[in-house]
Every structure is written in C-alpha cells, then in structure tokens.
Biopython code that builds the backbone (N, CA, C, O; Angstrom):
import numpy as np
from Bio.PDB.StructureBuilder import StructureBuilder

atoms = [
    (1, "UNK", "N", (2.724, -8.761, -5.096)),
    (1, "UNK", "CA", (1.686, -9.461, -5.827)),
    (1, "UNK", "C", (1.354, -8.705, -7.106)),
    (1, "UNK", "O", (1.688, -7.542, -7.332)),
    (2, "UNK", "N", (0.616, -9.544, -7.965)),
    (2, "UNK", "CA", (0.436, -9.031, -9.297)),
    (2, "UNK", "C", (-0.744, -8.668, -8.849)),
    (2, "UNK", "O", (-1.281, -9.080, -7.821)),
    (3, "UNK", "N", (-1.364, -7.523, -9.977)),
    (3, "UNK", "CA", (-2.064, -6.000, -10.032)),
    (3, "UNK", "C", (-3.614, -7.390, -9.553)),
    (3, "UNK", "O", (-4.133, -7.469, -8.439)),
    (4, "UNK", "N", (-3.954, -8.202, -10.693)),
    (4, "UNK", "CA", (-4.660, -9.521, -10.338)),
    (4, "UNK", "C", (-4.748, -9.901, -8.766)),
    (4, "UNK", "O", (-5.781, -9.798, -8.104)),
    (5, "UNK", "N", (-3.575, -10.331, -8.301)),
    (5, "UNK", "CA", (-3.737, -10.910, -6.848)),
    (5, "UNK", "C", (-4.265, -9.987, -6.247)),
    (5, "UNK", "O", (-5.396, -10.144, -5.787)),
    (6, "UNK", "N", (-3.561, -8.748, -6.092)),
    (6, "UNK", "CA", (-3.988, -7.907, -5.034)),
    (6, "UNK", "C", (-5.447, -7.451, -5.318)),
    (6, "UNK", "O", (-6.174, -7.214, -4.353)),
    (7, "UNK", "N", (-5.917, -7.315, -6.577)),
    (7, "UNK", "CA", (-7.427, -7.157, -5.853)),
    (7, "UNK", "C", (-8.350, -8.339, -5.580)),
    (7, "UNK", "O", (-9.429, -8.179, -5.009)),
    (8, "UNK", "N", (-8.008, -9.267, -5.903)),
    (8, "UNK", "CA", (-8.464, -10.640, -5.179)),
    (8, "UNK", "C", (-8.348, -10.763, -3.533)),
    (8, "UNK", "O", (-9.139, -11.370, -2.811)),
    (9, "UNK", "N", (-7.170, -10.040, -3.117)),
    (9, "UNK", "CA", (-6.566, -10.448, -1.854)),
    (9, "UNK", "C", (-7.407, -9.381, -1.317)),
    (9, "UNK", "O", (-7.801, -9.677, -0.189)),
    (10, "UNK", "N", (-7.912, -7.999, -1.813)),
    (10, "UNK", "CA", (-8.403, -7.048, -1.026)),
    (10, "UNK", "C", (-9.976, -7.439, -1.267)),
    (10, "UNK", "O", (-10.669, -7.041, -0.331)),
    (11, "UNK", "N", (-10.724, -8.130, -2.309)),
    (11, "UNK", "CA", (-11.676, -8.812, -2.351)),
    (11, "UNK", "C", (-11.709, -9.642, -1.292)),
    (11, "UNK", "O", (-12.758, -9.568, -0.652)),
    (12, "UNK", "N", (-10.666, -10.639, -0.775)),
    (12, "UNK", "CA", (-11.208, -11.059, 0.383)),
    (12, "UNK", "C", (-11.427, -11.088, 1.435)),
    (12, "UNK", "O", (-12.327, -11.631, 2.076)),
    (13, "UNK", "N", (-9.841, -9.938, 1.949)),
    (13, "UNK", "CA", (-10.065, -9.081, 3.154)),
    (13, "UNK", "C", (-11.861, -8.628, 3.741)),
    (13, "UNK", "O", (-12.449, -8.867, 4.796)),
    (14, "UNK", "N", (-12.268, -7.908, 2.498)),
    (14, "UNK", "CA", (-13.500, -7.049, 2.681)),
    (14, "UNK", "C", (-14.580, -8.208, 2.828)),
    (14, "UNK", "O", (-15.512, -7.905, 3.573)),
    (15, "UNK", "N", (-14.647, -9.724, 2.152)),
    (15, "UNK", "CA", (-15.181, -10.586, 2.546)),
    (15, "UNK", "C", (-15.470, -11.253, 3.671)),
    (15, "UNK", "O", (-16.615, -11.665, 3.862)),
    (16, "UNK", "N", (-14.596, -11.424, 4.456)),
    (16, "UNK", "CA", (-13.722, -11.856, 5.717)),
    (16, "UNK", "C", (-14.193, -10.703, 6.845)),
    (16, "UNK", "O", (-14.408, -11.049, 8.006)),
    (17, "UNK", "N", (-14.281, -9.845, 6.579)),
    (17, "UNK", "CA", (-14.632, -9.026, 7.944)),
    (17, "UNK", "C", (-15.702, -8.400, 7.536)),
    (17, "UNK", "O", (-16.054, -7.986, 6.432)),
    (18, "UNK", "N", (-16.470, -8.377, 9.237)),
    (18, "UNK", "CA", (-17.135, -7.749, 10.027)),
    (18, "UNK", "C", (-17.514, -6.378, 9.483)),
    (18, "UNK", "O", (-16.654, -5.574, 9.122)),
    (19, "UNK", "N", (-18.975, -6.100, 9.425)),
    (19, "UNK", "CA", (-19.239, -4.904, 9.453)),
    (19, "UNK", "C", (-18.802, -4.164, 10.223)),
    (19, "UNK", "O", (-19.101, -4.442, 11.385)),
    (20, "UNK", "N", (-17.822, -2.772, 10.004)),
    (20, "UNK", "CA", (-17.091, -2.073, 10.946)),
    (20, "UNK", "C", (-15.537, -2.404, 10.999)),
    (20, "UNK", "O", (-14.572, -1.673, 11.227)),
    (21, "UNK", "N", (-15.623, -3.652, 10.731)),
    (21, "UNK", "CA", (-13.892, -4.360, 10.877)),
    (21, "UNK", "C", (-12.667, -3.178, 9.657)),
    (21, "UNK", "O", (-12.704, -2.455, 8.661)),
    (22, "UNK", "N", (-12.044, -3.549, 10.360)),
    (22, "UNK", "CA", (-10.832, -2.957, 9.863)),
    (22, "UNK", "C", (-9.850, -3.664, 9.267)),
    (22, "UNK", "O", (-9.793, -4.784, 9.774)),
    (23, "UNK", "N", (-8.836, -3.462, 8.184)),
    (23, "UNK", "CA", (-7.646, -3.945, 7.313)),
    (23, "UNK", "C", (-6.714, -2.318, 7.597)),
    (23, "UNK", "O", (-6.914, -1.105, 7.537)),
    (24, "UNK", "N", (-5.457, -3.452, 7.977)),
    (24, "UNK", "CA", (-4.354, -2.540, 7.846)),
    (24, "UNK", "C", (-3.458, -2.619, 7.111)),
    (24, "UNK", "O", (-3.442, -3.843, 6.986)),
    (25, "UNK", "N", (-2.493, -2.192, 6.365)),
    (25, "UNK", "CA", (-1.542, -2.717, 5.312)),
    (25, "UNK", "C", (-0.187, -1.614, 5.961)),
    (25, "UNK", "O", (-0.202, -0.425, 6.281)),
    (26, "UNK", "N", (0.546, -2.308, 5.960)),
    (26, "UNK", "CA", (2.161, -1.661, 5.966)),
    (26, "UNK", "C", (2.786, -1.848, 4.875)),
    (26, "UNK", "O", (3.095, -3.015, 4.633)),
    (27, "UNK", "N", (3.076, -1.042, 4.120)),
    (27, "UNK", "CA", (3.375, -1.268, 2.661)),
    (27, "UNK", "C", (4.590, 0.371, 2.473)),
    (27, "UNK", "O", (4.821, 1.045, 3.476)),
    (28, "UNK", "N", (5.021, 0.639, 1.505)),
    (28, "UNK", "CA", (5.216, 1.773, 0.817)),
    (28, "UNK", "C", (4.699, 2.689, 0.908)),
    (28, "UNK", "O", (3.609, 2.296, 0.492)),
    (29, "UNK", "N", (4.502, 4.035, 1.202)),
    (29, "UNK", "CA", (3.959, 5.113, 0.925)),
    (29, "UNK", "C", (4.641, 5.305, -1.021)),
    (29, "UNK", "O", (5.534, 4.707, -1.621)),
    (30, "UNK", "N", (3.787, 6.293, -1.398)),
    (30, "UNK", "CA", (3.340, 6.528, -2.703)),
    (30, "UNK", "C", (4.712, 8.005, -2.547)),
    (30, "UNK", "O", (4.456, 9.047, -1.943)),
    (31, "UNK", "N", (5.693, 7.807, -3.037)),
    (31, "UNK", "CA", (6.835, 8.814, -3.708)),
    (31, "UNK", "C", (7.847, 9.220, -4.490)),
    (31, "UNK", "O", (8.051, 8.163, -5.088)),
    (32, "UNK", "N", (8.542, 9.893, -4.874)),
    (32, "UNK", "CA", (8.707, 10.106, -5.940)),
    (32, "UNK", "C", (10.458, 9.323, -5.930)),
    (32, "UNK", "O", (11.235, 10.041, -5.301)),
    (33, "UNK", "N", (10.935, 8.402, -6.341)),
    (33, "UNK", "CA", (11.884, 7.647, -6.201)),
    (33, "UNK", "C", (13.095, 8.325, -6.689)),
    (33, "UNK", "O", (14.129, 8.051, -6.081)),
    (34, "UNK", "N", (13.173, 9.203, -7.723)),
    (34, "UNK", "CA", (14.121, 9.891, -7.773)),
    (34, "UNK", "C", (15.005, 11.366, -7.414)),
    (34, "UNK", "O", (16.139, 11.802, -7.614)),
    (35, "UNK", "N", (13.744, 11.821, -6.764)),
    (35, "UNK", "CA", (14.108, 12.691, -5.216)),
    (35, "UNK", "C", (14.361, 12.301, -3.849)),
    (35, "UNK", "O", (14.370, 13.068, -2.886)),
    (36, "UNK", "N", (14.619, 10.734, -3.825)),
    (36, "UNK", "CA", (14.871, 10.061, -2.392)),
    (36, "UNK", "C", (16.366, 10.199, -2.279)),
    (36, "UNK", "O", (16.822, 10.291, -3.418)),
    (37, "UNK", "N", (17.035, 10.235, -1.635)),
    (37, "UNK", "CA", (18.342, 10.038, -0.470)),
    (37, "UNK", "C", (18.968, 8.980, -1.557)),
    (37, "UNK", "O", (18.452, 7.897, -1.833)),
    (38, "UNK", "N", (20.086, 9.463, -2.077)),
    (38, "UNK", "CA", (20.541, 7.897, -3.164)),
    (38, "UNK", "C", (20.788, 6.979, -2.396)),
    (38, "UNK", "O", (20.338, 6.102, -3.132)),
    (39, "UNK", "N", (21.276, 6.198, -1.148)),
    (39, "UNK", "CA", (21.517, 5.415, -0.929)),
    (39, "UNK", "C", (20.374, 4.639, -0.969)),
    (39, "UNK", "O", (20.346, 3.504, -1.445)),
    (40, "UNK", "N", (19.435, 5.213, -0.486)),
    (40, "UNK", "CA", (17.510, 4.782, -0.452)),
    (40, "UNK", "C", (17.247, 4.106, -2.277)),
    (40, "UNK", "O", (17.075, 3.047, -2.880)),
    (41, "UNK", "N", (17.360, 5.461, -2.492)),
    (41, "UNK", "CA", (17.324, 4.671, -4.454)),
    (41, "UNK", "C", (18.055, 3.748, -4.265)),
    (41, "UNK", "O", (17.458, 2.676, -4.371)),
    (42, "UNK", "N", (19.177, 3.653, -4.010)),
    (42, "UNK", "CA", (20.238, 2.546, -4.582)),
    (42, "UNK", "C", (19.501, 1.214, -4.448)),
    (42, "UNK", "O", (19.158, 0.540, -5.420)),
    (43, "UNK", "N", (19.200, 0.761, -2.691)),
    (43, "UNK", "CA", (18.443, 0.095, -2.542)),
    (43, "UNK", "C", (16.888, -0.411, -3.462)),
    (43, "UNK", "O", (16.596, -1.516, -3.919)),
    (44, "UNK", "N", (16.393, 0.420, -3.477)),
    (44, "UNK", "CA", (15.483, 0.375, -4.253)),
    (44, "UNK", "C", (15.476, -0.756, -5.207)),
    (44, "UNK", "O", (14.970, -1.878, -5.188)),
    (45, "UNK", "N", (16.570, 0.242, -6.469)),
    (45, "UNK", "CA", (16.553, -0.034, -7.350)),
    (45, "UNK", "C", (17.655, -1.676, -7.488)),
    (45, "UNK", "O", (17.309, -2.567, -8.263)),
    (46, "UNK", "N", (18.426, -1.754, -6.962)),
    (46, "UNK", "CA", (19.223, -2.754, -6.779)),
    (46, "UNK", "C", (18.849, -4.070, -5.297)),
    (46, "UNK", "O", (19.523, -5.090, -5.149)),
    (47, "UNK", "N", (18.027, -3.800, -4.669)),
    (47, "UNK", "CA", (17.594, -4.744, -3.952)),
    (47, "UNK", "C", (16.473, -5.409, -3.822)),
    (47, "UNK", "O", (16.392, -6.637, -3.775)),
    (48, "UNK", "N", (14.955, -4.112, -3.714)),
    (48, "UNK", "CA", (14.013, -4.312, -3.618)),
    (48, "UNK", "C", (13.252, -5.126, -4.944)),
    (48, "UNK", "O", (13.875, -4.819, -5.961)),
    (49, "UNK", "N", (12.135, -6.042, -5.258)),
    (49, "UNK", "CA", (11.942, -6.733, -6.081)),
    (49, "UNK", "C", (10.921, -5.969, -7.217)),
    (49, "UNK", "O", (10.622, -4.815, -6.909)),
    (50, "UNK", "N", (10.473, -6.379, -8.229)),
    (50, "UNK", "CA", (10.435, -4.721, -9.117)),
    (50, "UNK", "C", (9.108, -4.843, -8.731)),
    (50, "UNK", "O", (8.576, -3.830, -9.184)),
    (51, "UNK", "N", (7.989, -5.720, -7.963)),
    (51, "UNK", "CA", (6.912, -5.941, -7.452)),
    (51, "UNK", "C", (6.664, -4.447, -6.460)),
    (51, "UNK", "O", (5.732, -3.667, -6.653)),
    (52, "UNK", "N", (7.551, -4.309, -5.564)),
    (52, "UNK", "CA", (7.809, -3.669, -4.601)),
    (52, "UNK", "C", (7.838, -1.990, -5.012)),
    (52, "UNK", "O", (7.275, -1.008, -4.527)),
    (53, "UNK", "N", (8.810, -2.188, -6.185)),
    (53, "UNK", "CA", (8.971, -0.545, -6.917)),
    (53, "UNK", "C", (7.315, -0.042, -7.479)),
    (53, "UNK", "O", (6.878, 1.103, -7.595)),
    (54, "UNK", "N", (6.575, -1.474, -7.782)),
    (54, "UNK", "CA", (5.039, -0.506, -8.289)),
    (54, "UNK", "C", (4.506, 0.140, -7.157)),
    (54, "UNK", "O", (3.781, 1.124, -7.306)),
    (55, "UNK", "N", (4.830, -0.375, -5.857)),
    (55, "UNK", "CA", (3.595, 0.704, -5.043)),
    (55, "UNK", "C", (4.124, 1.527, -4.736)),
    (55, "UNK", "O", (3.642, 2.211, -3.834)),
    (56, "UNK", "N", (5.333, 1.873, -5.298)),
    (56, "UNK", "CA", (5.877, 3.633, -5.154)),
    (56, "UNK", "C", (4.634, 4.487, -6.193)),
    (56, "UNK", "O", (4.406, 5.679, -5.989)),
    (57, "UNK", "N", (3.872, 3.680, -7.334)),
    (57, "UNK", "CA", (2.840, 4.608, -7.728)),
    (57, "UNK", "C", (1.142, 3.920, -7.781)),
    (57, "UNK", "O", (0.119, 4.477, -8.179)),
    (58, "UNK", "N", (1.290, 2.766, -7.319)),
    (58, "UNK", "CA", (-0.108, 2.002, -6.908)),
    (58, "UNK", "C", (-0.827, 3.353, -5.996)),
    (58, "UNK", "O", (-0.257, 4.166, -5.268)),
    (59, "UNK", "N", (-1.856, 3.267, -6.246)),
    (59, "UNK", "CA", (-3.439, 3.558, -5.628)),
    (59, "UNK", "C", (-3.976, 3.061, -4.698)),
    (59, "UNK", "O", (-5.178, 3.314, -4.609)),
    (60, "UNK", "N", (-3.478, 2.328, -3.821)),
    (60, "UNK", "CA", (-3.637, 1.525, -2.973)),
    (60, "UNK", "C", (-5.191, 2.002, -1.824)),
    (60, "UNK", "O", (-5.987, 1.236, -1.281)),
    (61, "UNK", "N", (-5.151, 3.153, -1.801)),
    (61, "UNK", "CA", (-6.932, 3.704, -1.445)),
    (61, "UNK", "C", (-7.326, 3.918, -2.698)),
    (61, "UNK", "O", (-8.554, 3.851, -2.739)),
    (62, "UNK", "N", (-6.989, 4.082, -3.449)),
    (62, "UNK", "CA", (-8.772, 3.720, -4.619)),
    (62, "UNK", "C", (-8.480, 2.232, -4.957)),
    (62, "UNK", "O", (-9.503, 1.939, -5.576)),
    (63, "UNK", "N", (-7.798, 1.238, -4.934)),
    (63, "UNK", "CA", (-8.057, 0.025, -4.932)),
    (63, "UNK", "C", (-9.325, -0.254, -3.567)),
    (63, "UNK", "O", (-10.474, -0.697, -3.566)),
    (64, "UNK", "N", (-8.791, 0.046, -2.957)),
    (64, "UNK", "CA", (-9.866, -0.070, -1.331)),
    (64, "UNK", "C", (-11.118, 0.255, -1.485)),
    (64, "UNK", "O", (-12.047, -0.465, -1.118)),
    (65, "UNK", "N", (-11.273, 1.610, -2.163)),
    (65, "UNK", "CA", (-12.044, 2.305, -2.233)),
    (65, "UNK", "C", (-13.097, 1.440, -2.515)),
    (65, "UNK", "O", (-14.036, 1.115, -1.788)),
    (66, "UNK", "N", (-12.633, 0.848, -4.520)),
    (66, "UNK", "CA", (-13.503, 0.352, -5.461)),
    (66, "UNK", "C", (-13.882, -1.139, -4.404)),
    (66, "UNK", "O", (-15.081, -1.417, -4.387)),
    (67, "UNK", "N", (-13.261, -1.760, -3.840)),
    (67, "UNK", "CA", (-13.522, -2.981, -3.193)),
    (67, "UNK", "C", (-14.819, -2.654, -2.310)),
    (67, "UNK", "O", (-15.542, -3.558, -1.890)),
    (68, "UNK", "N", (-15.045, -1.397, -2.076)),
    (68, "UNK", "CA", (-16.131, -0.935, -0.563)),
    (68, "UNK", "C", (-15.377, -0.857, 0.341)),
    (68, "UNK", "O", (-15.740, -1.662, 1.199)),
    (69, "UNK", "N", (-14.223, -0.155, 0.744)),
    (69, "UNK", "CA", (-13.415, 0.310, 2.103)),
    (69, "UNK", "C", (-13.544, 1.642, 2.394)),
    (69, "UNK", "O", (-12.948, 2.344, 1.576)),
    (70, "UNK", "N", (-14.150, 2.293, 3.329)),
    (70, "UNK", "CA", (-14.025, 3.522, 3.669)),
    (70, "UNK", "C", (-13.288, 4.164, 4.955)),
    (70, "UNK", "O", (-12.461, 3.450, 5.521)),
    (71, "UNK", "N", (-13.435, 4.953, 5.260)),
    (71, "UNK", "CA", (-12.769, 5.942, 6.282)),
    (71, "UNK", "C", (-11.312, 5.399, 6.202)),
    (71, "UNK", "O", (-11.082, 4.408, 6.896)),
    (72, "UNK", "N", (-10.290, 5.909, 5.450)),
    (72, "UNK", "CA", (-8.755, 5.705, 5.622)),
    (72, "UNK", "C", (-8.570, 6.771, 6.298)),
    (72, "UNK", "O", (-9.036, 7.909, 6.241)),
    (73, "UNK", "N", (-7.305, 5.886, 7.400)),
    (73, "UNK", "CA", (-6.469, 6.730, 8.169)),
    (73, "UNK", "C", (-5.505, 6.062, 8.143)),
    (73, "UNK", "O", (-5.370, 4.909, 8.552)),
    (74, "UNK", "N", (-4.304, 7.156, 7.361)),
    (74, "UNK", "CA", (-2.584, 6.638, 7.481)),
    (74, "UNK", "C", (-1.803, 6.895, 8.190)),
    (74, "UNK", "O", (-2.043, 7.987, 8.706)),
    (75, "UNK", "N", (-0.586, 6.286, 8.663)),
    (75, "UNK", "CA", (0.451, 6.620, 9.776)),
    (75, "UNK", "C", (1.382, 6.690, 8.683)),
    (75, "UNK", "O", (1.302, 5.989, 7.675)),
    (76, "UNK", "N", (2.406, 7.687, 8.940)),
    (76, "UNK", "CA", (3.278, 7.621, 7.837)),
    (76, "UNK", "C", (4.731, 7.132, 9.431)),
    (76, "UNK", "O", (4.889, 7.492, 10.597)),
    (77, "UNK", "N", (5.436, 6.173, 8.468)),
    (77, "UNK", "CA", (7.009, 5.936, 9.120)),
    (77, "UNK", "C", (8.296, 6.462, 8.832)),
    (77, "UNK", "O", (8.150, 7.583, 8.344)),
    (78, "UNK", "N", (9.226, 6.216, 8.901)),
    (78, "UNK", "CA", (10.343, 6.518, 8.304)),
    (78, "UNK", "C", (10.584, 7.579, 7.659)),
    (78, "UNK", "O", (11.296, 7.366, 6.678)),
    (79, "UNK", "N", (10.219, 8.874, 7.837)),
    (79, "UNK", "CA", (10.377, 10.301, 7.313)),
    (79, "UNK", "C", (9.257, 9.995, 5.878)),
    (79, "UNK", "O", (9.488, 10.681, 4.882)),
    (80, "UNK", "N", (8.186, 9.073, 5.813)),
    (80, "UNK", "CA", (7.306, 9.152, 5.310)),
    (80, "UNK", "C", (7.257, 8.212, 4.047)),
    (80, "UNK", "O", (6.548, 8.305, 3.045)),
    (81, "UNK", "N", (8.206, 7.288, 4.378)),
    (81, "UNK", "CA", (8.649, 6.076, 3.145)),
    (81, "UNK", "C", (7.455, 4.976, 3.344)),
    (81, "UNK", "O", (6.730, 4.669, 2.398)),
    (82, "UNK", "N", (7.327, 4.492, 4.450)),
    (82, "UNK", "CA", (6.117, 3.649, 4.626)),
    (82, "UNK", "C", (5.069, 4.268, 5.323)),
    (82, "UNK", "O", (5.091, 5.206, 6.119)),
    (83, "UNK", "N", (4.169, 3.600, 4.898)),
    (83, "UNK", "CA", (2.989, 3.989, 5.721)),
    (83, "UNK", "C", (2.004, 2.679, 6.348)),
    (83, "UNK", "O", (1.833, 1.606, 5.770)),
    (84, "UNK", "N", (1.393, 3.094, 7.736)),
    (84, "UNK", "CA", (0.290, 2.225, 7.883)),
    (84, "UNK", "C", (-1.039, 2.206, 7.308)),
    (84, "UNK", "O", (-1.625, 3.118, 7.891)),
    (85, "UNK", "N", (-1.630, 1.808, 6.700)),
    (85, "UNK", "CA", (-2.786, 2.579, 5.670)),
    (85, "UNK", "C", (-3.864, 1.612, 6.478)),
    (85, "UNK", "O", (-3.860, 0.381, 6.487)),
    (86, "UNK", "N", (-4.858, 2.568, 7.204)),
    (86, "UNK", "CA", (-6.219, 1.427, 7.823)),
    (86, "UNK", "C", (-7.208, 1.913, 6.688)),
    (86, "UNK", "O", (-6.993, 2.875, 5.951)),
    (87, "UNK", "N", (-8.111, 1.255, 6.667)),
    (87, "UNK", "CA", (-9.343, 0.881, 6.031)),
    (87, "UNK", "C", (-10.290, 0.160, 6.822)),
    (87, "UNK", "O", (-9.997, -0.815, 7.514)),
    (88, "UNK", "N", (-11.471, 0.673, 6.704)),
    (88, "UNK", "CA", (-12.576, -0.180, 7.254)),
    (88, "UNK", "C", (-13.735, -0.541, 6.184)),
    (88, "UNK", "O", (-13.874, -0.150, 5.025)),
    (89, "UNK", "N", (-14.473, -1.368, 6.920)),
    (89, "UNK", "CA", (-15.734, -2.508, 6.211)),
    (89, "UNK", "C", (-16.596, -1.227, 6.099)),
    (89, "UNK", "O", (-17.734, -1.287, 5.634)),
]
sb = StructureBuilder()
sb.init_structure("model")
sb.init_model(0)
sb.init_chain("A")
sb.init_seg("    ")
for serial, (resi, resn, name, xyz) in enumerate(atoms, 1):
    if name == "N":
        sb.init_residue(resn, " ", resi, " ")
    sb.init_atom(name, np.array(xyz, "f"), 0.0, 1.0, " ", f" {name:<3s}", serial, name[0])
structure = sb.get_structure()
C-alpha cells in the first residue's frame, strides 16, 4: 500500500478496536538489503513488488506509534527477515 493507505488502514485498525485490543502485522522486518544472502536480494529485487522493498526502511512502530498504539512486542522469523509486530489500543 501507498505511504497514504497505510496510515488510513492503521487509522482504522485503532478505530475498530477495543480498548486494550491488539493489531498484529506480519510484514518485513526493517534490513539492510544489500548485506542479505544474494539469492534473498535476487528475489527481492527481481520478484518482490517495489511496494514491498519500502518496508525494508518504513517505520512501521512510529507509524503505530503516531496513530496511538502502544506496548510493541515483535517476533522476529526467518533468521530475522520477517517479523510479527503486535501493537495494542
């Protein structure tokens, strides 16, 4: 999504829930793309959509942040390529 949607979309998440409620996002972890494993770049750069390549440096908790989301807790996956990122109301 464009820089637009997504804080609309996290505007409504935080709308939508419950005092206390929680948002989870599985997305990208935040890294440095040209110290990754080339086959990983390769992908990247030749598969993934260039939407996808911004949240290698999106803010994705201070987007949250500014919306009113507090207490993050992340799970990192894949030797730390994705992450589960929670947020609460």
């Amino acid at each position: 999504f464009e820089n637009d949607s997504k804080e609309q979309i996290i505007a409504n998440a935080y709308k939508a829930l419950k005092p206390g409620g929680a948002l989870w996002i599985l997305d990208y972890s935040q890294f440095d793309l040209g110290k990754v494993w080339r086959p990983l770049r390769w992908a990247f750069t030749r598969v993934e959509c260039e939407l996808a390549l911004e949240f290698l440096e999106l803010d994705l908790e201070g987007m949250l942040r500014s919306a009113g989301f507090a207490d993050f807790r992340s799970h990192a996956f894949y030797r730390g390529y994705l992450r589960l990122l929670e947020a609460h109301k």
